[in-house]
C-alpha positions as CSV (number, residue, x, y, z in Angstrom):
1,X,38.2,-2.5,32.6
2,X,40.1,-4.9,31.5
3,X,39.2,-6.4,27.7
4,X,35.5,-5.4,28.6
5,X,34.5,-2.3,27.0
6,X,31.2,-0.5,27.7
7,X,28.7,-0.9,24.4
8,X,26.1,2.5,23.9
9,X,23.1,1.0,22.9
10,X,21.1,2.8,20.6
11,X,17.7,3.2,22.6
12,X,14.8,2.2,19.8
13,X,12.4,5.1,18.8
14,X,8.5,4.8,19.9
15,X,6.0,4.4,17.4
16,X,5.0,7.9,17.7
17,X,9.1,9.4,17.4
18,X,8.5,7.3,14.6
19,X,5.7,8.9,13.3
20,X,6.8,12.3,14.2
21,X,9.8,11.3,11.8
22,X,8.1,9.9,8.6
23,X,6.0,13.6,8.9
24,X,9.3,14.9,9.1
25,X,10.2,12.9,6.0
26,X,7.2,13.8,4.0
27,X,7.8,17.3,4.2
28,X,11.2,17.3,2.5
29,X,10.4,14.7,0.1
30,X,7.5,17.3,-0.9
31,X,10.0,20.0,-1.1
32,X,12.9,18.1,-3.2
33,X,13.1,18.8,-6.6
34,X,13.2,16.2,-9.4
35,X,16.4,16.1,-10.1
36,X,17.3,15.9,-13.5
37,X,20.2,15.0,-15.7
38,X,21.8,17.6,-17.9
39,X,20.4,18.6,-21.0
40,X,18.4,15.3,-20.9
41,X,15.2,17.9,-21.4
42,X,16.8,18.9,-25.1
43,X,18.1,15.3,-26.3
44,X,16.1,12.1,-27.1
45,X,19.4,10.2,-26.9
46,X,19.9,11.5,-23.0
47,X,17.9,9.8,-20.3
48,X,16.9,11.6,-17.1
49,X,18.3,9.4,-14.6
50,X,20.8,11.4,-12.3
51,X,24.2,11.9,-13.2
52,X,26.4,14.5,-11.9
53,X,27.5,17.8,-14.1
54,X,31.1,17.6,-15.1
55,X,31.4,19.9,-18.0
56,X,34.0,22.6,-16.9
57,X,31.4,25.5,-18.2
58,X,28.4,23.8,-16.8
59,X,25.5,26.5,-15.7
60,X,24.3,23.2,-13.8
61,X,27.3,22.0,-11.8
62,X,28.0,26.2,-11.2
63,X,24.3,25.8,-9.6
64,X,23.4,29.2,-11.9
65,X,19.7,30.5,-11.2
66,X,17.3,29.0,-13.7
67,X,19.3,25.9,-14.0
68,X,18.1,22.3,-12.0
69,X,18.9,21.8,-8.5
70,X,22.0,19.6,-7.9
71,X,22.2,16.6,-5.4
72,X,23.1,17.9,-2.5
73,X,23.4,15.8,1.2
74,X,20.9,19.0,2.3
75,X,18.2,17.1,1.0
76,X,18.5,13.9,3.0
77,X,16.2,12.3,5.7
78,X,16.4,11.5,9.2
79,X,18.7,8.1,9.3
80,X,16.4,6.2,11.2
81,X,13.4,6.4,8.2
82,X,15.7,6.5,5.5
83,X,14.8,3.5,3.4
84,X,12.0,2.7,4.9
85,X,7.8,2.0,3.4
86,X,5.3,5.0,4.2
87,X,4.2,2.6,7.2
88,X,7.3,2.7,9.1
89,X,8.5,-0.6,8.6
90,X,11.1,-2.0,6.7
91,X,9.9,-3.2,2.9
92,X,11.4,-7.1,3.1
93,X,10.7,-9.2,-0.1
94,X,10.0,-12.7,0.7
95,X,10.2,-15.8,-1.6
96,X,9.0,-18.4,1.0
97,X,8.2,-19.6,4.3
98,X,11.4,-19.8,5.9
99,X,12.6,-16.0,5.0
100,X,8.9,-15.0,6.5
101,X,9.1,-16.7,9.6
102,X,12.4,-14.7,10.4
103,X,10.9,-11.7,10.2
104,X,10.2,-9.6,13.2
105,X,6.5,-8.5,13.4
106,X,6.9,-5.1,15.0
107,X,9.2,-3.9,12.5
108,X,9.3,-5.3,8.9
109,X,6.6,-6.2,6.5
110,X,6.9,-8.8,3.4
111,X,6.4,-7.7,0.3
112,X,5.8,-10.8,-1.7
113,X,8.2,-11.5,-4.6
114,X,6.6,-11.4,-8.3
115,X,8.1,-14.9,-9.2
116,X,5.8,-16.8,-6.2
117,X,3.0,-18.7,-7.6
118,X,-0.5,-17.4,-6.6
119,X,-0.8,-20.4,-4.6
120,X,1.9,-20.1,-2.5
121,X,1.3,-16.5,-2.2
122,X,-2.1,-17.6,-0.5
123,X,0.1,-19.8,1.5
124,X,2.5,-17.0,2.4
125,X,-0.2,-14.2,3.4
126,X,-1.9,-17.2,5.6
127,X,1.2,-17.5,7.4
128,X,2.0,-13.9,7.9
129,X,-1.4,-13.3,9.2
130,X,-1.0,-15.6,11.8
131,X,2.5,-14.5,12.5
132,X,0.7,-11.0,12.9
133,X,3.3,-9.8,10.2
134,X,1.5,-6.9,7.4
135,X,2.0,-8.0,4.2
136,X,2.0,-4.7,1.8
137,X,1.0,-6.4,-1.4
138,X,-1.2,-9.0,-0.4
139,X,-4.8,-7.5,-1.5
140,X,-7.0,-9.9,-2.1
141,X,-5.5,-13.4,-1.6
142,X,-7.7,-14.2,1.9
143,X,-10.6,-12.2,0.1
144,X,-12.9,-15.1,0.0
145,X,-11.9,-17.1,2.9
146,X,-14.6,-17.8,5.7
147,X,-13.8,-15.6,9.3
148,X,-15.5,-18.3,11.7
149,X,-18.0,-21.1,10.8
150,X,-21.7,-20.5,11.8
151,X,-23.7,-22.4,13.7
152,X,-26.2,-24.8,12.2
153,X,-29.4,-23.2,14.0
154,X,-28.5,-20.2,13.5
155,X,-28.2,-20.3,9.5
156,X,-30.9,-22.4,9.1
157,X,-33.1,-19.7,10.9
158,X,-31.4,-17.0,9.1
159,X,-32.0,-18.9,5.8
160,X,-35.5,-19.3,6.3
161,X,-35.9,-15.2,7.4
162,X,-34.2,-14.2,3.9
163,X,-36.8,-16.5,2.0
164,X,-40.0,-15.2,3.4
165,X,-38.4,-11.5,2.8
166,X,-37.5,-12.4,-0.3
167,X,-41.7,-13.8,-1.2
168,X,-43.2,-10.6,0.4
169,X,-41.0,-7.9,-1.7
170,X,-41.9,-7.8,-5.6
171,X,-40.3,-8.1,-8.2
172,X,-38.5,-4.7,-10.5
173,X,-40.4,-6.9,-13.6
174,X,-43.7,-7.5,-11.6
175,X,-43.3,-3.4,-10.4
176,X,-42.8,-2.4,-14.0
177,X,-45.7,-4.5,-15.2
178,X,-48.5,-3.1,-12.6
179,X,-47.1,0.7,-13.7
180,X,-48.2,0.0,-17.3
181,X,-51.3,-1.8,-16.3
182,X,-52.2,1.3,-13.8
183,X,-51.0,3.7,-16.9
184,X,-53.7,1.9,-19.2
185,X,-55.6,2.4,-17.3
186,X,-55.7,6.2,-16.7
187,X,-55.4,6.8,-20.8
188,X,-58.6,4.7,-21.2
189,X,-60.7,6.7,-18.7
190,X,-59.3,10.2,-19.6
191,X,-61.1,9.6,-23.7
């Protein structure tokens, strides 16, 4: 070949490989430990976050029984979920339209940036819907939006069924009223 080289291509994993994968990767993210910094359990003025042992008589970085797990690349996931939302796609933060239209529905989702307005977020999870895109913090901003507009006949005809229900069944107020009445009643007699 001359110049032209042969390029592997990756073949892309099926939804359930996929799937078969995140399982994988909730089992040993149930199994990892929390791993802590030294000695930040005895002093205020040491935070948790990770940092590695260093201390040449360390019981930690010597990995002694009793002492917290270290970091160790035993604990990693499968490449092709690392990074990823519970989902399977890829978590994408998006400040507008234009970064939302390039996303590719089958494997990212938006996350909607905290600085975007609730009106453009509206606007954003509007977009994405049509797009067919998930958007994984978008509860409630189509909420009250209208599926499909009814027919006239239709509602009119509905409308006028609800009111004549609504005549027949008594009231709690009225219910409440005839149970005293009927209770009266029973007291007088029984003297």
């Amino acid at each position: 070949m001359s110049g032209l080289e042969k390029v592997q291509v990756k073949p892309t994993r099926t939804r359930a490989e996929m799937a078969g994968l995140l399982d994988l990767r909730r089992s040993i993210k149930a199994r990892t430990p929390k791993f802590q910094r030294q000695e930040s359990w005895r002093y205020v003025r040491i935070h948790d976050e990770w940092r590695k042992p260093k201390g040449i008589d360390s019981h930690m970085r010597l990995s002694v029984k009793g002492w917290p797990a270290l970091v160790k690349v035993g604990y990693r996931v499968p490449k092709e979920v690392r990074g990823l939302h519970p989902s399977g796609y890829r978590d994408v933060l998006v400040h507008n339209l234009h970064e939302l239209e390039e996303l590719v529905p089958s494997r990212d989702a938006a996350r909607l940036a905290a600085g975007v307005g609730r009106k453009k977020k509206i606007e954003l999870a509007r977009r994405a819907k049509e797009l067919g895109l998930r958007v994984l913090n978008g509860r409630m901003l189509l909420f009250g939006e209208k599926k499909t507009a009814e027919p006239e006949e239709e509602s009119k005809v509905d409308k006028e069924e609800q009111k004549v229900e609504t005549t027949k069944t008594p009231s709690k107020k009225s219910k409440k009223k005839e149970t005293k009445k009927a209770g009266k009643k029973k007291v007088g007699k029984s003297n």
